[in-house]
N, C-alpha and C positions, 0 to 999 in steps of 0.2 A: 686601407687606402684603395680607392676604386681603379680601376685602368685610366682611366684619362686624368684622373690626378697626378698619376705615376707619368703618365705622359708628359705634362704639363709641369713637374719638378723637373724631370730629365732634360727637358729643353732650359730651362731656369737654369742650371748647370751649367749647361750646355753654353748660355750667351758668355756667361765668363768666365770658361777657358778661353773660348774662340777671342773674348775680348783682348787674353793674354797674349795671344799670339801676335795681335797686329802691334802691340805695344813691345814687345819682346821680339818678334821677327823684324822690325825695322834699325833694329840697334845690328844687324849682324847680317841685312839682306845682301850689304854691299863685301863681303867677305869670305860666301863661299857660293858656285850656282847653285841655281834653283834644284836643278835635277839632281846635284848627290845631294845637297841636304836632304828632299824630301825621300830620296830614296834608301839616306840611312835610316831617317826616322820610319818610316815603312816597315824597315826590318825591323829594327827596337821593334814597335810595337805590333807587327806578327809576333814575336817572340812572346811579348807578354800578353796574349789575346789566347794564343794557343796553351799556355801554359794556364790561362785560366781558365779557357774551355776544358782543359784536360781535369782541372782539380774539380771543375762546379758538375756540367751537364754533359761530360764526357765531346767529343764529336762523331756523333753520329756519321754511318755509312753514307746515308740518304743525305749529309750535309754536303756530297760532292756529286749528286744527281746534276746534271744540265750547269757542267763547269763556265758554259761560254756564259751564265750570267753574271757569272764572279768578276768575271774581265771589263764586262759594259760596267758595272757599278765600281769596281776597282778607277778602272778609267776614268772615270767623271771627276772622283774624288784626288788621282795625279791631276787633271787639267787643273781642278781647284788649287790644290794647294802650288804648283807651280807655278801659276798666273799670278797668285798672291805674294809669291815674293818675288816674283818677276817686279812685280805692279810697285811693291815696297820698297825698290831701290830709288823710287822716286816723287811718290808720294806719301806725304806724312799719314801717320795710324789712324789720327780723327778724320782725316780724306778716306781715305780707306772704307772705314768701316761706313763713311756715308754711304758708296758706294752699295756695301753690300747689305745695306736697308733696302735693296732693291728688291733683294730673292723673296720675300714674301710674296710678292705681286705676280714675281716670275711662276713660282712653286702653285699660286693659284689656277693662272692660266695652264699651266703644262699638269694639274692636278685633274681639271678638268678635259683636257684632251688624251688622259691616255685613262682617266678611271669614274671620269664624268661626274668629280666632287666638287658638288655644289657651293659658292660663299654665298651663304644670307643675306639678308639684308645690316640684321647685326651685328656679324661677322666684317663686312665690307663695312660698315662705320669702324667696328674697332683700327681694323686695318689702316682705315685714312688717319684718322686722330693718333695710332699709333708712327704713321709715316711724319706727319706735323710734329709730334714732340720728338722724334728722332733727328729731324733736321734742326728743330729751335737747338738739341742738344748740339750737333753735328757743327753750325755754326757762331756757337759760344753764345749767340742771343743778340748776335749782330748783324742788323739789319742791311748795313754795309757788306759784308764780308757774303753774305747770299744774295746782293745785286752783284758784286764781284764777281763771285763762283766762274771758273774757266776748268772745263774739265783736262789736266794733265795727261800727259803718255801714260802713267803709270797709272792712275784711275779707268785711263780707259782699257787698259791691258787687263785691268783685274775685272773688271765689266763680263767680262767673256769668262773667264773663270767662274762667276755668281751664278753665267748662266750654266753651269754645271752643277753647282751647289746647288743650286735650287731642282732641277730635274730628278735629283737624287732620291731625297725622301717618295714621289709618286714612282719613280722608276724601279726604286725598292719594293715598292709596298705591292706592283703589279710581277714582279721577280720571286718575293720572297716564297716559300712551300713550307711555312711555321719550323722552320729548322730552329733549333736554340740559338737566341740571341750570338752567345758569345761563341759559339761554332760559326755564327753564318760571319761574323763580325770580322773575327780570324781568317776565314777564306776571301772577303773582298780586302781585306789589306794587306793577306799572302797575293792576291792578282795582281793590286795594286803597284806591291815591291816587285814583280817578274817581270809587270810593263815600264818602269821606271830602270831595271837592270836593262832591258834592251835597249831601250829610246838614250840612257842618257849615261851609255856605258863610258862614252868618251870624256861626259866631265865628270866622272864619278873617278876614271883610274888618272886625270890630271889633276885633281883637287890634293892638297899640298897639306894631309890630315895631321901630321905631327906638329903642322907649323901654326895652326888652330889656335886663339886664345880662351884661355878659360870660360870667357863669358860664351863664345861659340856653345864650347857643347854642355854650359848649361842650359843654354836655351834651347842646342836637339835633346838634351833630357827631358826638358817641360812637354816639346809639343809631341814628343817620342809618347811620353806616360799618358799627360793630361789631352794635348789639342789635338792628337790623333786618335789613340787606344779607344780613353776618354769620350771623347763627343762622338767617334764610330759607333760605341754601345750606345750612346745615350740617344743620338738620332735613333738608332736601332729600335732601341724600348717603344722611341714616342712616335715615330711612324706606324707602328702598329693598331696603334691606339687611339690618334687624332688625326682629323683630315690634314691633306699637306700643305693648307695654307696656314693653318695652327701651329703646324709645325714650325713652319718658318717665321711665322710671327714673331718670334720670340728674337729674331734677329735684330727687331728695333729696341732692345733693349743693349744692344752690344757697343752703339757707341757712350752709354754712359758707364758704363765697365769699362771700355777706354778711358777717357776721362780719368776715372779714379785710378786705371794702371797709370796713368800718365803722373800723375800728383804723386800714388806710389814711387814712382821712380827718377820724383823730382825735378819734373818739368811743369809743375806750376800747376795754380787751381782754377777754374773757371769761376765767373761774376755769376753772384747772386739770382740773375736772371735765367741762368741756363736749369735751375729745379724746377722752372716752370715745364721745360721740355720732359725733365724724367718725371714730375706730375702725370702728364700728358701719356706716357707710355705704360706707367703704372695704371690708370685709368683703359685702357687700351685693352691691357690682360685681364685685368679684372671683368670687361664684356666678354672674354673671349673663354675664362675659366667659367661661366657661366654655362649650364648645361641647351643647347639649343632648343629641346621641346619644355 
């Protein structure tokens, strides 16, 4: 498998856990703050990032060279995920994830201002047709319901969050010094958890942890393993590998992973109409798996 295949799977991955999260984080947004959940989940998975660094490619010395860049990428990804369930306590998952069809666009522009990567011509087609079948998805195929559209508090809270998820992959890729994946992985979600202990000590020591219900921490299980550990490495992999609007690409496929979490979890299936959207974003990748020369 060549490098940008591995890329380009990694992110495939990558859309549905992420998808899982917004489906599974809004059952449980209104029950614990933002700041301890994401900062238990933080710890979980430093534990299990380290403990895999330690078994695969060891961590390297040279993995703690120029620590202050663990904290800026650490950082980004606490603003993400705590604007996300900030944003969930009030917007539905398929809002959501419209929403964050945005960071492609974002990840282009901020790809090009800090490492000057170019979108094509072919690339900006897939982009658009991928943005069109994300929304026909986003809005079930209802014409009405997209003359409607009013952006909520909670959409717009997680807006600003996107725009951190998207800076991530370039800010990565212009930070990283080829340290092994799962060493450098482990070090921005060990920052991650230190900034999350300071900033949000106070509702981490009043959160009322025994008082918890099951469903709670099966879902800090999931995004503990899957939607942090998870998508850290797999961003990791595929920023290396494809420019960062490829990267983020792949985020218009995440509302039809919604979708189908949602049906999993037995809130019902979208009409006939809305496969014309995940057509449209299948088509989308397909130009964008396409080698550029």
């Amino acid at each position: 498998m060549t490098p940008q295949a591995q890329g380009h799977l990694s992110m495939l991955l990558f859309s549905v856990l992420v998808a899982g999260s917004f489906s599974l984080g809004s059952l449980i947004a209104n029950e614990i703050a933002p700041m301890a959940l994401t900062a238990l989940r933080f710890a979980i998975a430093a534990g299990i990032m380290g403990a895999l660094a330690l078994a695969t490619t060891g961590i390297p010395r040279r993995t703690f060279d120029a620590p202050w860049r663990y904290l800026v990428l650490g950082g980004l990804y606490v603003i993400y995920f705590v604007l996300m369930f900030e944003g969930l306590k009030t917007a539905p998952p398929v809002s959501a994830s419209a929403v964050f069809t945005l960071t492609p666009i974002m990840a282009g522009v901020i790809g090009w201002l800090l490492l000057r990567q170019v979108t094509t011509s072919r690339m900006a087609l897939a982009l658009a047709i991928g943005a069109i079948g994300a929304l026909w998805v986003i809005f079930r195929a209802d014409w009405a319901a997209v003359r409607a559209f009013d952006v909520g508090r909670g959409e717009a809270i997680f807006f600003w969050g996107c725009v951190a998820h998207a800076a991530y992959p370039p800010v990565m890729r212009l930070l990283s010094r080829q340290e092994p994946a799962a060493a450098f992985t482990f070090a921005v979600i060990a920052a991650g958890c230190l900034i999350l202990m300071v900033v949000g000590w106070t509702d981490i020591r009043s959160t009322d942890w025994a008082g918890l219900r099951p469903l709670v921490w099966i879902t800090i299980a999931y995004l503990s393993f899957f939607a942090t550990a998870g998508t850290f490495l797999l961003v990791r992999i595929a920023a290396v590998r494809l420019p960062s609007a490829k990267v983020m690409a792949y985020t218009y496929l995440t509302p039809s992973w919604v979708i189908l979490w949602e049906i999993a979890l037995g809130n019902g299936a979208p009409g006939g109409l809305v496969l014309v959207g995940v057509a449209l974003t299948v088509i989308a990748l397909l130009l964008l798996l396409r080698d550029e020369h």
